[in-house]
ZAMARGU-4260 file (C-alpha; in steps of 0.2 Angstrom, whole numbers, plus 5000, padded with zeros to 4 digits):
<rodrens>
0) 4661/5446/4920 | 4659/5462/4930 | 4646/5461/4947 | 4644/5479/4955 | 4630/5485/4945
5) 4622/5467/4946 | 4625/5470/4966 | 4614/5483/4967 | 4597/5476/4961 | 4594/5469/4977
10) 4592/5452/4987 | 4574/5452/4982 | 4580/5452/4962 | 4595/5440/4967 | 4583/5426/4976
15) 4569/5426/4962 | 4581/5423/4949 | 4590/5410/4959 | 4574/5403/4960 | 4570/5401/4942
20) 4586/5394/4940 | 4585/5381/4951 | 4569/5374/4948 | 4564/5379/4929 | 4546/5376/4929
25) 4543/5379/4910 | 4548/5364/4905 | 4555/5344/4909 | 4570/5347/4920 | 4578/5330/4921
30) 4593/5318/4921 | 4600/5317/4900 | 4583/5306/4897 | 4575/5322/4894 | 4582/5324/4877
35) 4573/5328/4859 | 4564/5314/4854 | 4573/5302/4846 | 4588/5307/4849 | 4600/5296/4858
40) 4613/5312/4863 | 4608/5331/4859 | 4620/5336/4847 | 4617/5355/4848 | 4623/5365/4833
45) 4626/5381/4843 | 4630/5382/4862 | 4631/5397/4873 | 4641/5399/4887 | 4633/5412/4900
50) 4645/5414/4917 | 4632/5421/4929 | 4612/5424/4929 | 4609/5440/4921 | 4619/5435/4907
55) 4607/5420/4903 | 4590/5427/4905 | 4592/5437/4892 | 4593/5424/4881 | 4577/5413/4892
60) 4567/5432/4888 | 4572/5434/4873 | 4577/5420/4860 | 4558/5414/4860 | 4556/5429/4850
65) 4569/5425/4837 | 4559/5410/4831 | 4576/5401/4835 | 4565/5392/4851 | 4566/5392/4870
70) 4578/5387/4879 | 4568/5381/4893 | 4560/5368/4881 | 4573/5355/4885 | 4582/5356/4903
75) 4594/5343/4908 | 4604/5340/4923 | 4622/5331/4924 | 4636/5329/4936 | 4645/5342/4941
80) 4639/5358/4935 | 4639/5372/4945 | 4626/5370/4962 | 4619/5389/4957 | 4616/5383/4939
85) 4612/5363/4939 | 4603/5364/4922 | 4608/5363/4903 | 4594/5372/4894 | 4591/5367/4874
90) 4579/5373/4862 | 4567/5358/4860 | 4576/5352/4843 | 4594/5352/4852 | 4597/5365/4841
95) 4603/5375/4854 | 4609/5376/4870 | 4614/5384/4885 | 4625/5385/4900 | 4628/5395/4915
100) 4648/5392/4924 | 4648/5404/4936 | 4662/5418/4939 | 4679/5415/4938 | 4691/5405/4930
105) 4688/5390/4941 | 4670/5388/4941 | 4669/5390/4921 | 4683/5376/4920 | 4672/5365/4932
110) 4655/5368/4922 | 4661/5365/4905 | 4671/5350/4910 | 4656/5341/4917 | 4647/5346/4902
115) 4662/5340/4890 | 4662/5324/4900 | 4643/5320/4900 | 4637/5306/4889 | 4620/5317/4886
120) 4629/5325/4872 | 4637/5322/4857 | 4647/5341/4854 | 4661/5337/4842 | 4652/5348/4828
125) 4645/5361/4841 | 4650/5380/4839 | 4652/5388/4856 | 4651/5406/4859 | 4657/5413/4877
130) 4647/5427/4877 | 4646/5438/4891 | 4650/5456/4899 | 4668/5463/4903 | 4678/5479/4908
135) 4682/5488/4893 | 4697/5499/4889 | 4692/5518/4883 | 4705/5517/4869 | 4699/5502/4860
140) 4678/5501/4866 | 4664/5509/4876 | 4651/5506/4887 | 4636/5494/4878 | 4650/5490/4864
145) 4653/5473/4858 | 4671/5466/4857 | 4676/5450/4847 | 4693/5442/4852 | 4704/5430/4844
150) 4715/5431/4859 | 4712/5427/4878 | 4725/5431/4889 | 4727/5428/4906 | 4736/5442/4912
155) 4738/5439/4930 | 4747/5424/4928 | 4764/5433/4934 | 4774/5435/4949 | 4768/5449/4960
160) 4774/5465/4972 | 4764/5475/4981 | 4767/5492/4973 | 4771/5500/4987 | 4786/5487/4989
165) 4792/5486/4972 | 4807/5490/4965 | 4809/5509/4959 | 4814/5504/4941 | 4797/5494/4941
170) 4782/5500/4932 | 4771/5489/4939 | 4770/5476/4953 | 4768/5463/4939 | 4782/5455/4929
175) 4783/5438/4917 | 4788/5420/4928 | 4808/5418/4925 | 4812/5436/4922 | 4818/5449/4932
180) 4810/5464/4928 | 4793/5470/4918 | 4789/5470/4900 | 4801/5456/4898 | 4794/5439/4889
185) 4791/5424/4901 | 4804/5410/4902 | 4792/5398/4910 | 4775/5393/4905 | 4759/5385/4913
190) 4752/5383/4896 | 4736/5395/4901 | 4744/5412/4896 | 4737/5415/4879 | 4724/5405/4870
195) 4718/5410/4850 | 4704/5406/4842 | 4698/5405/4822 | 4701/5420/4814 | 4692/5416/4799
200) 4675/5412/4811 | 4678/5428/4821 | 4676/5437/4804 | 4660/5429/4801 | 4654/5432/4817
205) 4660/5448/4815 | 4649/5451/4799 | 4634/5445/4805 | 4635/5456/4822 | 4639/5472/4814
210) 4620/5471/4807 | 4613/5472/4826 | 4604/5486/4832 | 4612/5489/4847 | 4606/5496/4864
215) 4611/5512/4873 | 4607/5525/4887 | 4605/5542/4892 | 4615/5539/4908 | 4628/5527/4897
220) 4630/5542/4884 | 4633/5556/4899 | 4646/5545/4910 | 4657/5539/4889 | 4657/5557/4887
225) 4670/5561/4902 | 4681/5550/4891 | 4683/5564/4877 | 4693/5577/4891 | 4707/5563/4890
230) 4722/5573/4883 | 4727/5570/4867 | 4711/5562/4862 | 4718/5544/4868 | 4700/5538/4874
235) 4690/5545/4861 | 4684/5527/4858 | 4677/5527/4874 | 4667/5543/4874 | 4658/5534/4856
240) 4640/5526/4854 | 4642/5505/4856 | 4649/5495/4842 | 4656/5479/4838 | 4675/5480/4838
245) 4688/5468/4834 | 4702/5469/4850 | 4707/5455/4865 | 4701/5449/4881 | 4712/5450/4895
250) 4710/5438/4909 | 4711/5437/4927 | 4700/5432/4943 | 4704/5448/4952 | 4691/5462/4947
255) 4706/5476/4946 | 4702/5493/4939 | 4711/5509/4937 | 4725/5519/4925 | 4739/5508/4932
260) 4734/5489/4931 | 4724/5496/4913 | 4742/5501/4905 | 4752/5487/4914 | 4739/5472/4907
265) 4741/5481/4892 | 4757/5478/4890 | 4755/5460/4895 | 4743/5456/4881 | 4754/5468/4868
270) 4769/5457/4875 | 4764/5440/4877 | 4756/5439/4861 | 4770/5445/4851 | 4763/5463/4846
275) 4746/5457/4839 | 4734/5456/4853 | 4725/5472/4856 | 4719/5473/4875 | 4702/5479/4876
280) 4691/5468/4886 | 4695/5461/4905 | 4684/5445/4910 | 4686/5433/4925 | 4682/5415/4915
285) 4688/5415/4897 | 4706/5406/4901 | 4699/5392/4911 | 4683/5387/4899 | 4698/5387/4883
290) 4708/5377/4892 | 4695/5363/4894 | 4690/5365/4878 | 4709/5363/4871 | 4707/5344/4883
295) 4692/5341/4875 | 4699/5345/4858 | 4715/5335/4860 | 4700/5318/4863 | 4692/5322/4847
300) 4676/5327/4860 | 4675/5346/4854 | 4682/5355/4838 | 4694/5371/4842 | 4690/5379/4827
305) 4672/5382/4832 | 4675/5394/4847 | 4668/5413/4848 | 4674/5425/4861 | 4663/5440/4863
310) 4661/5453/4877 | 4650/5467/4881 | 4657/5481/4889 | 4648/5485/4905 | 4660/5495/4913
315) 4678/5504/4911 | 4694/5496/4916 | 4701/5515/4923 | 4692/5531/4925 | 4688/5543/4915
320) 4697/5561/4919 | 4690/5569/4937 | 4685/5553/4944 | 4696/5543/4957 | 4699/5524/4953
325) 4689/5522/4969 | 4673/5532/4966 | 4673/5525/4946 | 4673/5506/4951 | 4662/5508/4967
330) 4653/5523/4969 | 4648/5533/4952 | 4636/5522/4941 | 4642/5521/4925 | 4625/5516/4918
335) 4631/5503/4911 | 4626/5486/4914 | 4608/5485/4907 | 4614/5488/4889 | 4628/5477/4890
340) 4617/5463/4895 | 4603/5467/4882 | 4617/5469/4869 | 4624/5450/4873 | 4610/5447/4865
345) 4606/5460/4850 | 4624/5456/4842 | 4624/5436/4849 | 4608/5430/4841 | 4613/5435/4824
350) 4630/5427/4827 | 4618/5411/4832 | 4607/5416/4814 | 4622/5416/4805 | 4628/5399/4811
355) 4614/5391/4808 | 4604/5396/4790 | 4621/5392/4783 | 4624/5374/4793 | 4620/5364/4778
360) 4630/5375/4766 | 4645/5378/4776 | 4646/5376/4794 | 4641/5358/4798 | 4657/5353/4788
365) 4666/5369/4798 | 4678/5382/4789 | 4697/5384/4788 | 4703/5395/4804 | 4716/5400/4794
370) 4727/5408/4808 | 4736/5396/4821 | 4724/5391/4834 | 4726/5382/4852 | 4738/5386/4868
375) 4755/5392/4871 | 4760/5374/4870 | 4754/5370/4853 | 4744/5358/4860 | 4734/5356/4845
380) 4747/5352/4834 | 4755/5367/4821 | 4767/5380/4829 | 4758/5396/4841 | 4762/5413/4833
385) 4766/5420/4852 | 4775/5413/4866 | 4791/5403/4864 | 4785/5389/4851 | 4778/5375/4853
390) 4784/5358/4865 | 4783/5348/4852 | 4790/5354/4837 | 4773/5358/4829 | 4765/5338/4830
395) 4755/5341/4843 | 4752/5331/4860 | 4741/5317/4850 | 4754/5314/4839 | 4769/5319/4851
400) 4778/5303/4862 | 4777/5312/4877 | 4756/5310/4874 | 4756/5293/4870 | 4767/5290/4884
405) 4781/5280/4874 | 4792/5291/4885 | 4791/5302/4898 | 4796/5320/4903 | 4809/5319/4915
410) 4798/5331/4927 | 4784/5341/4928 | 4796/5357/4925 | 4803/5350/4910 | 4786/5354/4900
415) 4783/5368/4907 | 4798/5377/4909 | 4806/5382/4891
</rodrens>
């Protein structure tokens, strides 16, 4: 998620909405006893994973609306969510519900491990969308656009120069763990780098977003349309009304900005996904909540093929021509943040429609991703199409040795380095 427009609405803003937060009044808030009647777990169809306040309450304002129900109906607390956001919200059927990690790739593994953990609920045929606002790249999106991504990247997760002490052949202080030199394919992996999801269930989603009306501004159209002066027309995405786009989200918990760190993560994601993934979208959380939900998957607790990736673009990753990397991330307002937060929801709650008038149909049973999907490891089982194959010669780690422990790796580095 990006923060500086969010900054500026105030301490007065910030501590209301802490408030409402932390004490929900609408409804019961309490331990998992305060689940639909007769339900021993709450088994949500559809779960949405919000990283910081304003990308919830758009969905408390809103969803009532839809005639999908509140999510303040149902409020349960567990061990070990975030201290900001102690609450699961649910409609009052469990139909639905709602989480808030908080920023970076820490807190959003924290959260949604305490919530995979919880015996409150039962999520093994639960759909989770990650659905919150991001940088955007003028060449594949704009401000208010929505991206769906069937990569997640962590594109940070590299040795690292200070530019000014980098070597002159270097085009950026970034370069892969075990090379030498930029633009080169890691030899070593943490298993983080590059997560994809179900292709065939991004298509869906992408259906069913496309008919959203989506939200714009009069400031949001006059900053996109310094984006049309780039030469050669390279950000003429950019300088465009919203729409929902199919690219990749790239991330990392530094906020970074400008034309340099734009082309060099780029690359990354070009690079490290084998020449498919399109960079258009920078977030703080995505890589730590896939890589719980890859844990969760490998205990039969959450299904990996029921994963959504979507971002609003609230702001551009590098300026537009005439603004300084400086001025652009903290001093000009780009205008737009409120319409990347209104369009979370415009282009989410048909995705969360969509899921659910065909669950009996099609989607309680689930659909074929149809593309690899998991980690760089393979984790999963199958074989990844990017990185260097998988660890365990496409089985998986449930049906590997190494997983049930019948032998052991000779060391930590002989998984992770390949």
């Amino acid at each position: 998620m990006r923060i500086s427009t969010w900054a500026s609405l105030g301490a007065g803003a910030l501590l209301a909405t802490a408030s409402q937060l932390l004490w929900p009044t609408s409804a019961l808030a309490a331990p998992c006893g305060a689940k639909p009647t007769g339900k021993d777990k709450i088994a949500p169809k559809f779960f949405i994973i919000s990283m910081f306040s304003p990308e919830a309450e758009i969905w408390y304002e809103n969803l009532p609306s839809s005639g999908l129900g509140d999510l303040m109906a149902v409020n349960v607390t567990i061990p070990g969510l975030s201290m900001l956001f102690p609450y699961v919200h649910c409609t009052a059927d469990g139909a639905i519900c709602q989480v808030t990690t908080g920023e970076a790739e820490i807190n959003a593994a924290s959260t949604i491990m305490a919530l995979g953990l919880s015996d409150c609920f039962d999520l093994t045929k639960t759909y989770f969308m990650i659905a919150g606002i991001a940088g955007v790249n003028p060449a594949r999106g704009t401000l208010g656009g929505v991206a769906l991504s069937r990569y997640a990247v962590q594109v940070a997760l590299q040795y690292e120069f200070d530019a000014r002490e980098m070597p002159a052949n270097f085009s950026t202080g970034y370069w892969g763990f075990g090379t030498y030199l930029p633009n080169v394919y890691p030899t070593e992996s943490y298993g983080t780098e590059v997560f994809e999801v179900s292709e065939a269930l991004r298509q869906r989603a992408y259906g069913w977003a496309k008919a959203a009306n989506l939200s714009d501004s009069d400031g949001a159209v006059s900053y996109r349309a310094r984006y049309a002066a780039e030469p050669g027309g390279a950000y003429a995405v950019g300088a465009e009304a919203p729409a929902v786009v199919l690219c990749d989200t790239a991330t990392s918990d530094v906020y970074y900005s400008g034309d340099y760190l734009g082309v060099a993560f780029d690359n990354v994601t070009t690079l490290w996904t084998n020449g498919t993934g399109e960079y258009c979208m920078t977030a703080q959380e995505d890589n730590g909540t896939l890589e719980v939900l890859i844990r969760l998957a490998l205990e039969g607790m959450v299904d990996f093929s029921r994963i959504i990736i979507m971002r609003t673009g609230s702001d551009f990753d590098r300026p537009p021509p005439g603004i300084s990397a400086y001025d652009h991330l903290l001093i000009v307002d780009q205008n737009g943040f409120e319409i990347a937060i209104e369009n979370i929801y415009n282009a989410g709650v048909e995705i969360v429609k969509g899921i659910l008038a065909e669950w009996d149909s099609t989607f309680e049973a689930g659909i074929e991703p149809g593309n690899y999907i998991g980690d760089i490891f393979g984790s999963l089982g199958g074989e990844p199409d990017f990185g260097l194959g998988s660890t365990t010669d496409g089985a998986g780690y449930i049906a590997s040795d190494v997983y049930q422990k019948k032998k052991a790796p000779k060391s930590r580095r002989d998984l992770y380095r390949r």
